[in-house]
TITILUM-648088 format. One record per atom (N, C-alpha, C): residue number from 0; residue in one letter; chain; atom name; x, y, z. Coordinates in Angstrom, 1 decimal. Layout:
N
<atom num="NUM" residuo="a" cadena="A" atomo="CA" east="X" north="Y" up="Z"/>
...
END
This chain:
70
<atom num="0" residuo="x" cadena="A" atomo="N" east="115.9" north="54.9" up="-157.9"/>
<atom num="0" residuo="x" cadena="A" atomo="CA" east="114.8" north="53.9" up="-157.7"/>
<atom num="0" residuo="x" cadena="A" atomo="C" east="115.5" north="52.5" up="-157.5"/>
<atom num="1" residuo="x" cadena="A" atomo="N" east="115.4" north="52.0" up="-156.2"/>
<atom num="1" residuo="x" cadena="A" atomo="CA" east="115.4" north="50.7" up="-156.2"/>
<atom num="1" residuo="x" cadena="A" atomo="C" east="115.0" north="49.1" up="-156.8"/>
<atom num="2" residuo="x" cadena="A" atomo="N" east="115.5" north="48.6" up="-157.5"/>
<atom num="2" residuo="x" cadena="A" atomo="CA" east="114.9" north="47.4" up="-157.9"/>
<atom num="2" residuo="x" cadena="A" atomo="C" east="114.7" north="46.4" up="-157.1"/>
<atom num="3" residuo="x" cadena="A" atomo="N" east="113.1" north="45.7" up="-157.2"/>
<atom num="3" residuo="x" cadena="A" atomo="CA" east="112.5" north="45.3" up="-156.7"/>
<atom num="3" residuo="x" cadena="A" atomo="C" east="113.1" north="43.8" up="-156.6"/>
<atom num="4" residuo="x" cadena="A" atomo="N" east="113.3" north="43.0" up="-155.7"/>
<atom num="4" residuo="x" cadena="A" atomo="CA" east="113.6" north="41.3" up="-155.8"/>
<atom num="4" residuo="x" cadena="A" atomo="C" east="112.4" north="40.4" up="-156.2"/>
<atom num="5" residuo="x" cadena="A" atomo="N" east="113.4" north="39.9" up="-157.4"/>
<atom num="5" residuo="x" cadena="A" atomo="CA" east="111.9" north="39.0" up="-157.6"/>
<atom num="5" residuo="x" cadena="A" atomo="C" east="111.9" north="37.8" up="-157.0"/>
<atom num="6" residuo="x" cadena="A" atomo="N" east="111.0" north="36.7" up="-157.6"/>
<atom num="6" residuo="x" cadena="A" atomo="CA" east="111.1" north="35.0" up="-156.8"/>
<atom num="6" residuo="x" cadena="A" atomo="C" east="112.8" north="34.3" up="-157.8"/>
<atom num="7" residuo="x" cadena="A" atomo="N" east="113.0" north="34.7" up="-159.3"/>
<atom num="7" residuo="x" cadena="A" atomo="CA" east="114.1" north="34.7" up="-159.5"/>
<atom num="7" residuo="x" cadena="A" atomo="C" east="115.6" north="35.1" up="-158.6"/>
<atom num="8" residuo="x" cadena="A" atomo="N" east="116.0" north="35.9" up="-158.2"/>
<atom num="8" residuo="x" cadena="A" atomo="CA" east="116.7" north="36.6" up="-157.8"/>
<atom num="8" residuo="x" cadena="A" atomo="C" east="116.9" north="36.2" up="-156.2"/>
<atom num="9" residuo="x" cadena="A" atomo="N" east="115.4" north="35.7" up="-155.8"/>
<atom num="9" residuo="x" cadena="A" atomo="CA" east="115.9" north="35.2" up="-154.5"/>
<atom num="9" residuo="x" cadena="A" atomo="C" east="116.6" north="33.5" up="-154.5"/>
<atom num="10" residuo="x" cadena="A" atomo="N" east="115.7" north="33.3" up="-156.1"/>
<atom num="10" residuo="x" cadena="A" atomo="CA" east="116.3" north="31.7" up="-156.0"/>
<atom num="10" residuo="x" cadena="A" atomo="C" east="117.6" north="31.0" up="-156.4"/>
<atom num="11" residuo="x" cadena="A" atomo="N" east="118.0" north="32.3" up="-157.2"/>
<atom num="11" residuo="x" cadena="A" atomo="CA" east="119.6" north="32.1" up="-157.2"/>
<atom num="11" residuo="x" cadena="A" atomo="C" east="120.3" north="32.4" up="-156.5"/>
<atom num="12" residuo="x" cadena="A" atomo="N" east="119.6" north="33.7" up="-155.3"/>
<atom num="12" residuo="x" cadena="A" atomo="CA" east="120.7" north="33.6" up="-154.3"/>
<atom num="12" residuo="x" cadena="A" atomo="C" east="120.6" north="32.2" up="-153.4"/>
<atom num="13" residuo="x" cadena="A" atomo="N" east="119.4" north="32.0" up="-152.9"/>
<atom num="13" residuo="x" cadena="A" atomo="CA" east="119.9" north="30.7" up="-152.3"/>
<atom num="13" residuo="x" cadena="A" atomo="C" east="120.2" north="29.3" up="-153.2"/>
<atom num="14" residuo="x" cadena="A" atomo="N" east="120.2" north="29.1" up="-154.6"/>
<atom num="14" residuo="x" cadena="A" atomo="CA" east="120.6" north="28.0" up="-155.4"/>
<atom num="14" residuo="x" cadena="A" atomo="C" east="122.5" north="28.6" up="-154.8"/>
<atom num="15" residuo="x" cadena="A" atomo="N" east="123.0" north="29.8" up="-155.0"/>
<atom num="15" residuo="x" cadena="A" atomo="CA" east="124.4" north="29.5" up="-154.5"/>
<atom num="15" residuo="x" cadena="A" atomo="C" east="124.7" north="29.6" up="-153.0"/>
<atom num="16" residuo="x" cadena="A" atomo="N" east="123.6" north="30.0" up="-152.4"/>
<atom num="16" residuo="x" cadena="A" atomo="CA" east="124.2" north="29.0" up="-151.1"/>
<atom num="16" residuo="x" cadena="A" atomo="C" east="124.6" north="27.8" up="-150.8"/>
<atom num="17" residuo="x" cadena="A" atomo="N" east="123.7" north="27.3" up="-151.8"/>
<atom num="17" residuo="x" cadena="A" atomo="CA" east="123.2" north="26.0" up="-151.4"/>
<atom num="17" residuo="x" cadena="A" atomo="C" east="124.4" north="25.3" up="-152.3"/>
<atom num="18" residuo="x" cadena="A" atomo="N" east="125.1" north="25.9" up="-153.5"/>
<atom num="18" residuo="x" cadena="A" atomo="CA" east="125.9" north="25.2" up="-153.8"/>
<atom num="18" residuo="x" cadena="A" atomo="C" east="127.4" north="25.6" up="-153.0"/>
<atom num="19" residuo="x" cadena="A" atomo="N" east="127.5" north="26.9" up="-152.8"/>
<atom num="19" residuo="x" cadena="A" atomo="CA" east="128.7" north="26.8" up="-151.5"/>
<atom num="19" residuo="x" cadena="A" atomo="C" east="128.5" north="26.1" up="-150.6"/>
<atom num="20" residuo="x" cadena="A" atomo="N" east="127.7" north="25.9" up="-149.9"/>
<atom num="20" residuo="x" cadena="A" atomo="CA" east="127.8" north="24.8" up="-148.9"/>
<atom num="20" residuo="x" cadena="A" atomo="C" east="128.4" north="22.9" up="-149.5"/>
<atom num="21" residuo="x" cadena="A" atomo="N" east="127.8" north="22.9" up="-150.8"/>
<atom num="21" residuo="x" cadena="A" atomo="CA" east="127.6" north="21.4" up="-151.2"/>
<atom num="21" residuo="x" cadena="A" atomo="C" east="129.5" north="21.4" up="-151.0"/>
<atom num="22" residuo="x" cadena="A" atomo="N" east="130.3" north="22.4" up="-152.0"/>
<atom num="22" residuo="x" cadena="A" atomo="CA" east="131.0" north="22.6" up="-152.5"/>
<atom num="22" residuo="x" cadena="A" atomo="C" east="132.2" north="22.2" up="-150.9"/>
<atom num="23" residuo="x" cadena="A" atomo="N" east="131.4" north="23.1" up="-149.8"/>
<atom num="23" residuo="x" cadena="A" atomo="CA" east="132.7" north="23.0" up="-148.5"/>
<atom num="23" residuo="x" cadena="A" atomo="C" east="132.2" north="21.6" up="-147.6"/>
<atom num="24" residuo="x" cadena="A" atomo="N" east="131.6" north="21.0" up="-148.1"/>
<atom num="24" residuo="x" cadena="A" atomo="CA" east="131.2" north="19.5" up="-147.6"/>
<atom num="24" residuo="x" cadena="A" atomo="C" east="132.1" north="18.7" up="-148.8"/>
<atom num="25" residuo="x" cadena="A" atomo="N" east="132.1" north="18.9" up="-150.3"/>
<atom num="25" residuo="x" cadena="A" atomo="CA" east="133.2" north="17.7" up="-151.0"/>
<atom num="25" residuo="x" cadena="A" atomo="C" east="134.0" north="18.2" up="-150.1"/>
<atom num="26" residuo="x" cadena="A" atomo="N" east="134.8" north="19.3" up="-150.3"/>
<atom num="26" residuo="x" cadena="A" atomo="CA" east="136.3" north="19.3" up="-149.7"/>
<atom num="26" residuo="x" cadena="A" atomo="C" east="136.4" north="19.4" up="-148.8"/>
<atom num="27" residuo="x" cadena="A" atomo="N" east="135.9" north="19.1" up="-147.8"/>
<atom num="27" residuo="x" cadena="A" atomo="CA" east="136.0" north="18.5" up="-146.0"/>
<atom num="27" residuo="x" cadena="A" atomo="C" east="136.1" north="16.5" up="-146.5"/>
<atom num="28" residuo="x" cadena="A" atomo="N" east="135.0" north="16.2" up="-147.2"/>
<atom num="28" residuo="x" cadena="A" atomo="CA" east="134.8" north="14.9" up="-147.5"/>
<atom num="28" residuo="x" cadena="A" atomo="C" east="136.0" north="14.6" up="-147.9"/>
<atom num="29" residuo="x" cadena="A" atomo="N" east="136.7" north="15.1" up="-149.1"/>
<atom num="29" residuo="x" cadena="A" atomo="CA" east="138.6" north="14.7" up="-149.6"/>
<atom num="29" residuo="x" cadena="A" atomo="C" east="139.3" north="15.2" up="-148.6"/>
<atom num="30" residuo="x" cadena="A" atomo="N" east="138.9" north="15.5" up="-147.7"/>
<atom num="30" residuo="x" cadena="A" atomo="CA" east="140.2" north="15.3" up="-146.6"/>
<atom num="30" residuo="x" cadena="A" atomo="C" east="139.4" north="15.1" up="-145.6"/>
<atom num="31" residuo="x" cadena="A" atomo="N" east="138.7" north="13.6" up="-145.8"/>
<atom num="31" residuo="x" cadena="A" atomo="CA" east="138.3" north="12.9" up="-144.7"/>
<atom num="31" residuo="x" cadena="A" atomo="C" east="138.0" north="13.6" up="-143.9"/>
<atom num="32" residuo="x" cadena="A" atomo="N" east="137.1" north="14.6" up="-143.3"/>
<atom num="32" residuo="x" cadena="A" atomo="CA" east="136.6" north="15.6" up="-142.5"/>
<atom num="32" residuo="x" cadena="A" atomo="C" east="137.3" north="16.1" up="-141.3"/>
<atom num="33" residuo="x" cadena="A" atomo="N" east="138.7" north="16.2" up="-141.8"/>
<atom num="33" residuo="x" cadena="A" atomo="CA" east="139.6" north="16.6" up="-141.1"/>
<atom num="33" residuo="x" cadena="A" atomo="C" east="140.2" north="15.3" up="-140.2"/>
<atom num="34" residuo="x" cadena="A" atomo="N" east="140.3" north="14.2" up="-140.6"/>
<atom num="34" residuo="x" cadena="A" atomo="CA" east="140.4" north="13.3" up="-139.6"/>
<atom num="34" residuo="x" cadena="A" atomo="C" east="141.2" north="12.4" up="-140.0"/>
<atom num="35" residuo="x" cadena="A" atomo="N" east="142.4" north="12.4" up="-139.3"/>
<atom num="35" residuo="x" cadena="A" atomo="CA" east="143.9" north="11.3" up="-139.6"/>
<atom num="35" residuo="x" cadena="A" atomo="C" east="143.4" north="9.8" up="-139.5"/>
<atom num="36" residuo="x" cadena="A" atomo="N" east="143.2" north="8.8" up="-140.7"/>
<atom num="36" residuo="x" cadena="A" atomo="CA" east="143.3" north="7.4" up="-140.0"/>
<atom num="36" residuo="x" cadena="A" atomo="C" east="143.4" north="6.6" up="-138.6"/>
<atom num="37" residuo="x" cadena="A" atomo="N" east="144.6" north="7.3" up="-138.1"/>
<atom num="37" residuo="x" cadena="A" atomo="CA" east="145.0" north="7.3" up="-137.0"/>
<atom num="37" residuo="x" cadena="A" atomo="C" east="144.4" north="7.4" up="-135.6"/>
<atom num="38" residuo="x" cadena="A" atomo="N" east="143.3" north="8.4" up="-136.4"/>
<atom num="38" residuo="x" cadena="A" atomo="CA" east="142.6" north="9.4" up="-134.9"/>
<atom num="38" residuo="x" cadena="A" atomo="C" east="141.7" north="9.4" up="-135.1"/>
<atom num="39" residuo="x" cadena="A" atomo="N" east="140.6" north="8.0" up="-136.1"/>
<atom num="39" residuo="x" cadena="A" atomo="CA" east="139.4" north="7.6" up="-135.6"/>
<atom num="39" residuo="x" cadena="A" atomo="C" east="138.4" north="7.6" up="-135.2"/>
<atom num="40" residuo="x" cadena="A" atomo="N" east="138.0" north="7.8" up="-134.1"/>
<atom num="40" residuo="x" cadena="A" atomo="CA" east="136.7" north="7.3" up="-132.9"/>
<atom num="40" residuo="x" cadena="A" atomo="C" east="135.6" north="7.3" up="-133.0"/>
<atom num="41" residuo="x" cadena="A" atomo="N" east="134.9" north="6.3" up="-132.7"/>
<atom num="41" residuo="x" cadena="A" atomo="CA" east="133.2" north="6.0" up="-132.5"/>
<atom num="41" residuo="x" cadena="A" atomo="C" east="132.4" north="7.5" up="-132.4"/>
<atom num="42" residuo="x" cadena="A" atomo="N" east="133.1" north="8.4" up="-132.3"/>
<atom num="42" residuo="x" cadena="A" atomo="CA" east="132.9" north="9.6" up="-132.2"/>
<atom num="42" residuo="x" cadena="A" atomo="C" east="132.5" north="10.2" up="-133.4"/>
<atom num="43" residuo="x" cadena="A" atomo="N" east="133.7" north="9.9" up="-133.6"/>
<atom num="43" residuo="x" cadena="A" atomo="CA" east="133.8" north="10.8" up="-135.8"/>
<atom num="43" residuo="x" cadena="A" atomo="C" east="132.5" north="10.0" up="-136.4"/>
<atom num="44" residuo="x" cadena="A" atomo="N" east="132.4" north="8.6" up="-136.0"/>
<atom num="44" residuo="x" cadena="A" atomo="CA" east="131.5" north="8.2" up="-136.6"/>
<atom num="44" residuo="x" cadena="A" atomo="C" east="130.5" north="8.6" up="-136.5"/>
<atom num="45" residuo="x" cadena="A" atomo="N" east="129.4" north="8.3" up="-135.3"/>
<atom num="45" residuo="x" cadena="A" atomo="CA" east="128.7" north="9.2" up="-135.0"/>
<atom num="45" residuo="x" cadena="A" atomo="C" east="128.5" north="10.7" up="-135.4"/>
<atom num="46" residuo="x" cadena="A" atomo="N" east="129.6" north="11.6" up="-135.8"/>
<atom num="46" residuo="x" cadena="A" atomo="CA" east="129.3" north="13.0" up="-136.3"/>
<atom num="46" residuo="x" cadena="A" atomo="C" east="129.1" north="12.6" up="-137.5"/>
<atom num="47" residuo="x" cadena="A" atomo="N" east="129.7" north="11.9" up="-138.0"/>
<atom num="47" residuo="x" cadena="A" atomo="CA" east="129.5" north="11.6" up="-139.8"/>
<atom num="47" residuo="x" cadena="A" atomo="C" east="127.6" north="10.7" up="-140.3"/>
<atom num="48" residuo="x" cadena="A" atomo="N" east="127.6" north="10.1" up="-139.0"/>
<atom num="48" residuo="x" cadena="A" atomo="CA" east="125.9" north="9.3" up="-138.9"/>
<atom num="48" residuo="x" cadena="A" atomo="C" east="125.1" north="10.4" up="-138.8"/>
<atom num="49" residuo="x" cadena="A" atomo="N" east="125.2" north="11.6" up="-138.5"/>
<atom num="49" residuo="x" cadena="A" atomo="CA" east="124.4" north="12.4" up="-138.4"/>
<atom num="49" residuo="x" cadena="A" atomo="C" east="124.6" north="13.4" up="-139.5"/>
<atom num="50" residuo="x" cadena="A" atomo="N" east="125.6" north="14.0" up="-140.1"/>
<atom num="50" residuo="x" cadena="A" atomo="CA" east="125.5" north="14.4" up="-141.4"/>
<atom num="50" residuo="x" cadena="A" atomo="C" east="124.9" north="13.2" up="-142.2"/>
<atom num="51" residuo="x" cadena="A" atomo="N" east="124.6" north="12.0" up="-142.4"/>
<atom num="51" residuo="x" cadena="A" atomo="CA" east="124.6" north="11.5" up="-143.6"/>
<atom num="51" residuo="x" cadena="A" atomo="C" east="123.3" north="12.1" up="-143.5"/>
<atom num="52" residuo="x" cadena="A" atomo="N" east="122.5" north="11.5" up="-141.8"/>
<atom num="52" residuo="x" cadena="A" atomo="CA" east="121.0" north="11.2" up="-142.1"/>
<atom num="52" residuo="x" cadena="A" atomo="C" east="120.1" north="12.9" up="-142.2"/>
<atom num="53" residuo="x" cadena="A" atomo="N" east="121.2" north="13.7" up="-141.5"/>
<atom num="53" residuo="x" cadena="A" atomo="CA" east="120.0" north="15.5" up="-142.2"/>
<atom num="53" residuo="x" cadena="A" atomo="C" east="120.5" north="15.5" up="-144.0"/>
<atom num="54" residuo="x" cadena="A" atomo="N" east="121.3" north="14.9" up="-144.6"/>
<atom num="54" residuo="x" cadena="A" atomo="CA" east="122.1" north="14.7" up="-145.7"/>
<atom num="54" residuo="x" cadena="A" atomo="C" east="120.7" north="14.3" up="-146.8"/>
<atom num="55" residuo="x" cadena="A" atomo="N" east="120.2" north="13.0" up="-146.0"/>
<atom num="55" residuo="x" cadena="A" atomo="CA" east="119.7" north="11.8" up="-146.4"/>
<atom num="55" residuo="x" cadena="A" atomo="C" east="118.0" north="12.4" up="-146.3"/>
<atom num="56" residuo="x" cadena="A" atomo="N" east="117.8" north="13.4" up="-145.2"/>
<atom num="56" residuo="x" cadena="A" atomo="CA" east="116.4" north="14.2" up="-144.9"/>
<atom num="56" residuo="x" cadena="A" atomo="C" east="116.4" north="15.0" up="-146.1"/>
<atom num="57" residuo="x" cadena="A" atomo="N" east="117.4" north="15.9" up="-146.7"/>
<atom num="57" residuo="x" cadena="A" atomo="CA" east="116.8" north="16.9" up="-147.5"/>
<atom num="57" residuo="x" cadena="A" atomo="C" east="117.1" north="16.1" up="-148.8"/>
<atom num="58" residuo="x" cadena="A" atomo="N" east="117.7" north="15.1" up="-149.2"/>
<atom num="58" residuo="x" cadena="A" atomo="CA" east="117.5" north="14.2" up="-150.3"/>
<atom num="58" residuo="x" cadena="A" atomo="C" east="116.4" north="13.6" up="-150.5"/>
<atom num="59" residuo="x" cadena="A" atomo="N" east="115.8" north="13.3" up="-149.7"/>
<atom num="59" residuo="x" cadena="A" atomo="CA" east="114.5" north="12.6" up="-149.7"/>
<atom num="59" residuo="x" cadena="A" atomo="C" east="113.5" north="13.6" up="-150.3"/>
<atom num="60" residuo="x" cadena="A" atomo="N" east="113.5" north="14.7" up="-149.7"/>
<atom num="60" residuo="x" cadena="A" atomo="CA" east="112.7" north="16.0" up="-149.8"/>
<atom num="60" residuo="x" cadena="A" atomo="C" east="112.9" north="16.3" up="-151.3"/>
<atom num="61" residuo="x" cadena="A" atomo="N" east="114.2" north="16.3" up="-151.8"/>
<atom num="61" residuo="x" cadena="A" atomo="CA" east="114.3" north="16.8" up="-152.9"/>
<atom num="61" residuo="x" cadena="A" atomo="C" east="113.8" north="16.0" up="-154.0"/>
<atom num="62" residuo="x" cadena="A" atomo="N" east="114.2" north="14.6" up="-153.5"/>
<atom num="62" residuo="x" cadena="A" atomo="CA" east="113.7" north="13.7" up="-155.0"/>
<atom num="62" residuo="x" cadena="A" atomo="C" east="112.5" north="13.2" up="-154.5"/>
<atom num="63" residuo="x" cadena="A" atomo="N" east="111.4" north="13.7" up="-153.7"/>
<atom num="63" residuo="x" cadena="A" atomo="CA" east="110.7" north="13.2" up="-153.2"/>
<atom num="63" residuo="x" cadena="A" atomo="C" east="110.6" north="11.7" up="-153.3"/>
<atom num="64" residuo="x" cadena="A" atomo="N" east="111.7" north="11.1" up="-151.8"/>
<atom num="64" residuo="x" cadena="A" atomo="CA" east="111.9" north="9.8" up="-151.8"/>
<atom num="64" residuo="x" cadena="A" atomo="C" east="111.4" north="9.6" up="-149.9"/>
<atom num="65" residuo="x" cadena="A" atomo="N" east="111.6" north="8.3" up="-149.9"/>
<atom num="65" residuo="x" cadena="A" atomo="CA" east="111.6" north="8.2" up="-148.0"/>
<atom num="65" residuo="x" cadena="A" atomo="C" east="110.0" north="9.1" up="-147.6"/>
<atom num="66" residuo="x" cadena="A" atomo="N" east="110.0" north="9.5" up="-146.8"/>
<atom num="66" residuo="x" cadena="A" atomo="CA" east="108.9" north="9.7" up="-146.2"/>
<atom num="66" residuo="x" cadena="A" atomo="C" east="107.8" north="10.9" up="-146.9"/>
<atom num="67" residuo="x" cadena="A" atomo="N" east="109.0" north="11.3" up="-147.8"/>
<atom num="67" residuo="x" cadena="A" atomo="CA" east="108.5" north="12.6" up="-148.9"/>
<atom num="67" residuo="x" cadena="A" atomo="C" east="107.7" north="11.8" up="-150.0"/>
<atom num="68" residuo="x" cadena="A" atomo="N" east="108.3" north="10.6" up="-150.2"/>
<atom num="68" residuo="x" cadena="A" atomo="CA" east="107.5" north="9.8" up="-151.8"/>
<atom num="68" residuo="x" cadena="A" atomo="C" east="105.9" north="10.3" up="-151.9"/>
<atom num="69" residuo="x" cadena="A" atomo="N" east="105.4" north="10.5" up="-152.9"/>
<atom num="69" residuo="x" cadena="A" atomo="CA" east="104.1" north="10.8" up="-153.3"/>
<atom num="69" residuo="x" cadena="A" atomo="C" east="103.6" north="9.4" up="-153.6"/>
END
């Protein structure tokens, strides 16, 4: 007999998605997301402007802040 998935069991699996992911965003972040001082560009920035702000969307969501506030 198969056991059945509960709403627990789903939410721990995605609570560790959700922390594997957090976990390979620090250690991209400590090594500057792969990107030498050196090698810069308006570019990187831009990639990094757009992780902050979907970053900054599901933060909001979470602490219901920004467009989420009650």
């Amino acid at each position: 007999m198969s056991r059945k998935t509960t709403a627990l069991d789903a939410f721990i699996a995605r609570k560790a998605e959700i922390d594997a992911m957090l976990a390979r965003l620090q250690s991209l972040s400590e090594e500057h997301f792969g990107v030498s001082p050196d090698e810069v560009t308006w570019g990187h920035v831009g990639d990094l402007a757009h992780y902050a702000e979907s970053l900054k969307q599901i933060s909001d969501a979470a602490f219901k802040e920004g467009e989420h506030a009650e």
